[in-house]
C-alpha positions in Angstrom: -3.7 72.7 11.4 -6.5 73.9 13.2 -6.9 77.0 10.8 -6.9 74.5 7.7 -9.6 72.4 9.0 -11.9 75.5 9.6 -11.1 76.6 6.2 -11.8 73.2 4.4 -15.3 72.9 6.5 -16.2 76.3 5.4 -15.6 75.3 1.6 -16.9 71.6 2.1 -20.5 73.2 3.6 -20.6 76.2 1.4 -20.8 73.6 -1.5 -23.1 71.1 0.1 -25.6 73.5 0.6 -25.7 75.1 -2.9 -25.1 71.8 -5.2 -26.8 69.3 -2.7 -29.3 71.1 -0.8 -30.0 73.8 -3.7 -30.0 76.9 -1.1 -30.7 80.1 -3.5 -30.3 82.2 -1.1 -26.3 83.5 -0.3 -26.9 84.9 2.9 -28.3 82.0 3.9 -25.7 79.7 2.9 -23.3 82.2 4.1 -24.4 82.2 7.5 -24.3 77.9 7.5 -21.0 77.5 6.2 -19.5 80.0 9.0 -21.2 78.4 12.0 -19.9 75.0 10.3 -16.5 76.6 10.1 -16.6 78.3 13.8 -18.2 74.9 15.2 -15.1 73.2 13.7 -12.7 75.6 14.7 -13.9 75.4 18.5 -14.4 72.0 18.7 -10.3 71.4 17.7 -9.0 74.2 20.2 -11.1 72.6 22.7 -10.2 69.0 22.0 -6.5 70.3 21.7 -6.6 72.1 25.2 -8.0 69.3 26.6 -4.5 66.9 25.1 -2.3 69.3 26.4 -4.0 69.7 30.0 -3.6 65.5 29.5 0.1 65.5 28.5 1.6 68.4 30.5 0.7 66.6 34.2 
């Protein structure tokens, strides 16, 4: 699940910033959609570790 949700932020910011924003350049955009995609996937592990710390006392 968690590997879905990194891969639909990716694809959800890569668009927002060349249809919305209008960023030319790809690099650019490149580099925003991964730290989107890496700040979503370490947010979820984090918030998931965190439920099983919770549920396994």
């Amino acid at each position: 699940m968690q590997e879905i949700l990194t891969v639909i932020a990716y694809l959800v910011v890569w668009l927002i910033c060349k249809e919305i924003v209008g960023i030319q350049s790809g690099l650019v955009t490149l580099i925003i959609s991964l730290g989107a995609a890496v700040l979503i996937y370490v947010l979820s592990a984090v918030r998931w570790r965190e439920n099983k710390k919770k549920y396994d006392r």
